[in-house]
N, C-alpha and C positions, 0 to 999 in steps of 0.2 A: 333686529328683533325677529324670534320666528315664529311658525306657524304656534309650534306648542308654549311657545311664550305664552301669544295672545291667547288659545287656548284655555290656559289653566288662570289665568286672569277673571277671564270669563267667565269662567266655571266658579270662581273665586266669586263675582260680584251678583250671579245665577246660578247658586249651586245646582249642580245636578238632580240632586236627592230630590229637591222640590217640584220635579218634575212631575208630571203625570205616569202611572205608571205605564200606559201605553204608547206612550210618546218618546220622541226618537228627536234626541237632541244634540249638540255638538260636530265633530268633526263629519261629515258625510260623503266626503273623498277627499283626496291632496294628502300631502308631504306633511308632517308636522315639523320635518326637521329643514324646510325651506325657509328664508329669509324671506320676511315681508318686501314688497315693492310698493302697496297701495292695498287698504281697504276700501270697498266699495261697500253700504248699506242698503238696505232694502227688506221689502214686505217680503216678499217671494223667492223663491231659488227657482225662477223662471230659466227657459235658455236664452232668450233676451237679455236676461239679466246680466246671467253668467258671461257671454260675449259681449255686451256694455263696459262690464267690469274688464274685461280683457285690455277691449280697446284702451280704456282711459288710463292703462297702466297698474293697476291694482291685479294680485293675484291671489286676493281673498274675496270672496263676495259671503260678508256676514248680516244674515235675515231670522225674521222672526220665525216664517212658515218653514219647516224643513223640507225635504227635498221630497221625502216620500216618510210615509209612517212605517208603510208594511213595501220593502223594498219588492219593484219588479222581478220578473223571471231571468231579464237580460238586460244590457247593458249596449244600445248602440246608436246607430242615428235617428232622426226624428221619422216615423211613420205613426200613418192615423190608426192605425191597428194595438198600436204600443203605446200605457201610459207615458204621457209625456214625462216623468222623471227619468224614464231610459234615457231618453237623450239628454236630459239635461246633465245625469254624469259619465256619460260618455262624452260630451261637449266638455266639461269642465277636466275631467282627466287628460282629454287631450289639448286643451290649450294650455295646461298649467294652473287651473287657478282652484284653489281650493276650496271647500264651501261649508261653514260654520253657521249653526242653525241654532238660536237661543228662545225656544219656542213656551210651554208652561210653565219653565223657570224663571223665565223673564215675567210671564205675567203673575207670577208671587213674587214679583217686586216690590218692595218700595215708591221703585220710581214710576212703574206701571200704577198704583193702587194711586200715585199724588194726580197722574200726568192728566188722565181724562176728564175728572169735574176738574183740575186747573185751567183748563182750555176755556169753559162754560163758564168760570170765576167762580166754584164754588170749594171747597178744603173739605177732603174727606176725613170722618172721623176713624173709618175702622175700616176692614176690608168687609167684603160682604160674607166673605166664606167665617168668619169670624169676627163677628159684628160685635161679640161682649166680652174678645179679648183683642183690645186695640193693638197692643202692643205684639200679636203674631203677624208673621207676613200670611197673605190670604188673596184666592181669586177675589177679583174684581173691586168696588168700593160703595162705600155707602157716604152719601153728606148730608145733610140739614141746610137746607136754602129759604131764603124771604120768600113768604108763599106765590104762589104766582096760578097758571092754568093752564093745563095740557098744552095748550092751541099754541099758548108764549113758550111755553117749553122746549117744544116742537121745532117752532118756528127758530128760536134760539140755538135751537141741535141743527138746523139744516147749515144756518147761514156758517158756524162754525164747522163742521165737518164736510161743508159741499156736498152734501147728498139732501136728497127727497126722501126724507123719512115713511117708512109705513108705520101708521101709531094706530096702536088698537088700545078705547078709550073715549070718553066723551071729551068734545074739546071744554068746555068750561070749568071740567072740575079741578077742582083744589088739587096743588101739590102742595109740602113742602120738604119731604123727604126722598130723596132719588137716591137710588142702585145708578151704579155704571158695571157693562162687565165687556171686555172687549172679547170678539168672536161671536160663538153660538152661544144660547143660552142655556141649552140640558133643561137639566131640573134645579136651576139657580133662583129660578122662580119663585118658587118654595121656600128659598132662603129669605126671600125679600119678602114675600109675607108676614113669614115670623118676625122679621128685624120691622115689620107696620112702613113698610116704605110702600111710599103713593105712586112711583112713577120707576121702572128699568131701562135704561138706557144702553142698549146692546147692538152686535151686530146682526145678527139672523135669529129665526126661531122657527118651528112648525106651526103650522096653522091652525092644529086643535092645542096646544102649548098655549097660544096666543089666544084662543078666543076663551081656552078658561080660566087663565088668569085673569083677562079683563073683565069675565061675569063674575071673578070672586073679588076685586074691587080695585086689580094690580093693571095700570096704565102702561100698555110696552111700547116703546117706540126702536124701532129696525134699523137701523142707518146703513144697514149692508156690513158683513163680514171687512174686507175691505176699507172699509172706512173706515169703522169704530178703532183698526190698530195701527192704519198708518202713522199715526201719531209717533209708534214705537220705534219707527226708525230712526229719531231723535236721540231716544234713549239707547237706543247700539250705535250710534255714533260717538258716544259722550261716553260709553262702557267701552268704547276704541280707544279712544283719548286718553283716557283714563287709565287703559293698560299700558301705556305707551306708544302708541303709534301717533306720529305726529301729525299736528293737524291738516297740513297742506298734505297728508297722503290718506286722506281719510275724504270719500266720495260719497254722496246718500243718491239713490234713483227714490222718487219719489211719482206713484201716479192714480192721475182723476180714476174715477169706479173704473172697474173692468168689463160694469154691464152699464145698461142705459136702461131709462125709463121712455117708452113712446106715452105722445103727446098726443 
């Protein structure tokens, strides 16, 4: 199989189009016309990562985050002066491995829009970006849960997604309608107002974001960028799979936050 096999696979089960319009998706260095050895998955197109991938035999490392949005000046090794994506395709060009990035297309998934409240046990109705047309694909997701309260919600988001939620919100009040939206929030907030949802369960957001949607009645809880999409590395491994590449050469890097909380 090669590089533009899996490629156009991909792009088959994430179309492109669905992308954001500033976003920078698909192939971001490498061969299309190289024969796979090994897919490695993952969040990030780190240079850790890229060299991870190397090692294990794999000469594709396909992730959610792309490598850069708005490509560097230059292309070369790691210094502190240079963003870090310099190096990282300079690293990947010269080991060989090439690096495929299925980033807002992926999250107008299907399988993105099932996989978040699946985790929590809850079945999304609709996406949130299109809440009164179920049957469009749309960021994020909305579901209907047994009522419950912030505080159990919370507490429920932590133990699943291994992070210390920051939730802005009183703990006792009532949910029974939750947003999920993996990454940042924007102005998706607004969405979940209109769609009367009690609670957003996201990765990052601003701090005036967050305190006005909580005094206009919308409970957010943060779980970290990071966290809310690791989950999607499941889903590019199984969009691996799925285009052919065989299981035993398909690798996922998977890891705890990249920041910590002091105690």
């Amino acid at each position: 199989m090669l590089v533009a096999n899996l490629l156009n696979a991909l792009f088959e089960a994430f179309p492109p189009d669905t992308a954001e319009p500033w976003d920078h998706v698909g192939l971001s260095v490498g061969d299309p016309s190289s024969s796979i050895t090994g897919v490695t998955c993952a969040l990030d197109a780190t240079l850790d990562n890229v060299r991870a991938a190397h090692k294990s035999g794999s000469n594709v490392l396909l992730t959610h985050h792309p490598v850069y949005i708005k490509a560097p000046d230059a292309f070369k090794p790691a210094e502190s002066l240079t963003p870090s994506s310099s190096s990282v395709v300079y690293e990947a060009a010269r080991l060989g491995v090439s690096v495929i990035s299925m980033h807002t297309n992926l999250d107008r998934s299907a399988a993105a829009r099932t996989l978040l409240p699946e985790l929590m046990g809850f079945t999304a109705s609709s996406s949130l970006e299109f809440v009164q047309q179920p049957d469009l694909l749309g960021l994020g997701a909305v579901a209907d849960i047994a009522q419950t309260n912030l505080a159990e919600l919370a507490s429920r988001a932590s133990r699943i997604f291994h992070t210390q939620p920051r939730v802005w919100g009183e703990p006792s009040h009532r949910v029974s309608r939750v947003a999920f939206l993996g990454g940042s929030l924007g102005d998706f907030g607004e969405l979940a107002l209109r769609a009367n949802v009690d609670a957003i369960i996201c990765g990052e957001a601003g701090y005036h974001i967050c305190q006005d949607l909580s005094i206009r009645g919308l409970d957010v809880l943060l779980l970290g960028h990071d966290r809310s999409e690791e989950p999607f590395v499941e889903i590019l491994a199984k969009a691996a799979q799925q285009a052919g590449v065989t299981p035993a050469s398909i690798a996922t890097i998977t890891h705890s936050a990249q920041w910590w909380t002091a105690k």
